[in-house]
VEXDRENRO-96901 format. One record per residue (C-alpha): residue in three letters; x, y, z. Coordinates in steps of 0.2 Angstrom, whole numbers, plus 5000, padded with zeros to 4 digits. Example, Ala and Ser with C-alpha at 12.3 -4.5 7.8 and 13.67 -1.06 7.14 Angstrom:
<nodes>
ALA506249785039;SER506849955036;
</nodes>
This chain:
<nodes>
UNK515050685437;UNK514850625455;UNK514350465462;UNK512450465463;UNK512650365480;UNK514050415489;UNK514350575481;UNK516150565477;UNK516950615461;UNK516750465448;UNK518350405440;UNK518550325421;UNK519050135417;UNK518850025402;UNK517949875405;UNK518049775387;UNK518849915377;UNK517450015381;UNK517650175392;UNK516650205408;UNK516450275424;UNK516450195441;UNK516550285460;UNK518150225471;UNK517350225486;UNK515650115480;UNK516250045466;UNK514550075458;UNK514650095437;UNK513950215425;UNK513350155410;UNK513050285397;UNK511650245385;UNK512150055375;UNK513850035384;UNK513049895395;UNK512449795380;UNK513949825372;UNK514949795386;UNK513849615387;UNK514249585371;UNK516149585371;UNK516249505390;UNK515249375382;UNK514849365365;UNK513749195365;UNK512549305374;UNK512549445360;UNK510849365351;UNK509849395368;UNK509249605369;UNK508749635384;UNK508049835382;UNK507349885398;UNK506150005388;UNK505349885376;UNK503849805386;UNK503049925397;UNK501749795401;UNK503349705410;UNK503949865418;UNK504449855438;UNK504650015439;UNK504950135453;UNK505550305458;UNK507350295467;UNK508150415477;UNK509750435470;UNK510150565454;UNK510550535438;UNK512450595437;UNK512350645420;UNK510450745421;UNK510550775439;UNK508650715437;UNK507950565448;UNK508450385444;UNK507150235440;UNK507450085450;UNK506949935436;UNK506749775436;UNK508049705424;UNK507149575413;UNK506549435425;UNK508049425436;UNK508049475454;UNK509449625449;UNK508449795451;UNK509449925442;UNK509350105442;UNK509050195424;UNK508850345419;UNK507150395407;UNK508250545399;UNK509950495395;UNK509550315394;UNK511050305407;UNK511050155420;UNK512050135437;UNK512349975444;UNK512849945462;UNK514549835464;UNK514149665459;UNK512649685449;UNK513649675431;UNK514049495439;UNK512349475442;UNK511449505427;UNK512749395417;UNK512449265426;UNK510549295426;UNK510849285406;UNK511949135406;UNK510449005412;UNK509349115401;UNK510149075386;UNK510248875392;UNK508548885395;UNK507948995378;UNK508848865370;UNK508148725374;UNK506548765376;UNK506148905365;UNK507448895350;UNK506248915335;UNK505349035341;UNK507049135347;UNK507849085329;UNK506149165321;UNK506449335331;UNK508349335326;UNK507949325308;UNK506549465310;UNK507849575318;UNK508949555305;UNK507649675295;UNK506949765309;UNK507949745324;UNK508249875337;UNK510149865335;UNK511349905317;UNK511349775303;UNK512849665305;UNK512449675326;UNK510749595322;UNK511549465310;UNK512749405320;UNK511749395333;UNK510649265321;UNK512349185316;UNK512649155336;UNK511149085339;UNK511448945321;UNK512948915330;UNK512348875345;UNK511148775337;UNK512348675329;UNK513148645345;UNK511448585352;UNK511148455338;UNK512848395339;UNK512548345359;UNK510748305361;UNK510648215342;UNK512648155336;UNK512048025322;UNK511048165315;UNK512148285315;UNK513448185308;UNK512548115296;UNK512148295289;UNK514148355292;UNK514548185280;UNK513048225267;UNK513748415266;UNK515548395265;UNK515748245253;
</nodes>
């Protein structure tokens, strides 16, 4: 496969034991279909609970033709707006492939961090009510969906313990008597 930018070869690497391919000259990645939320997942698994699928809302959709081909399909790339971050990444409506330019992993981890402080504190029951429902339903396997549901009680666990201590502790002493 070539780069879809500069046009040179792409090489292999493993980014969280997880094999893909990047350009040596851009340093631009290519993400075959789920290795970017997988490669998420393992870089940093207290954001495994938040799926962001860049083809579920098509009323959110940002979409525009790009210029650059798809290295796999050799069709043309989408440039996409990933979630509600400023990071426009280029995907692939066939192969479900995405490239991202140098930095852009960077930047959509980050974009997920504050997210995820922000989900949780503002929209925990709601999130925790989706997480259950995807245990059932989800887009992903079974024992992805409930762990992602067990990520989230942990987190909220960690929440009680710092915005509510006596609570919390007095739930730990009531529990483990």
């Amino acid at each position: 496969m070539d780069c879809p930018k500069c046009k040179k070869t792409l090489e292999k690497a493993i980014l969280s034991n997880i094999e893909v391919d990047y350009c040596p000259k851009c340093f631009g990645t290519w993400f075959n279909d789920d290795e970017l939320r997988q490669i998420k997942d393992k870089k940093d698994p207290k954001l495994n609970w938040l799926d962001v699928d860049l083809w579920r809302d098509i009323k959110k959709f940002d979409i525009s033709r790009g210029y650059i081909l798809c290295p796999q399909c050799r069709m043309p790339l989408y440039e996409v707006q990933y979630d509600n971050s400023k990071v426009r990444v280029d995907l692939c409506n066939l192969c479900k492939g995405i490239w991202l330019d140098r930095g852009e992993f960077k930047k959509i981890i980050k974009y997920l961090k504050a997210k995820s402080d922000y989900e949780i504190l503002y929209n925990f029951s709601k999130n925790l009510a989706t997480e259950f429902g995807e245990i059932f339903f989800g887009p992903e396997k079974l024992r992805s969906e409930v762990l992602d549901f067990l990520t989230l009680l942990e987190m909220l666990r960690y929440k009680l313990y710092t915005q509510h201590p006596y609570i919390a502790e007095t739930i730990r002493s009531a529990v483990f008597k």
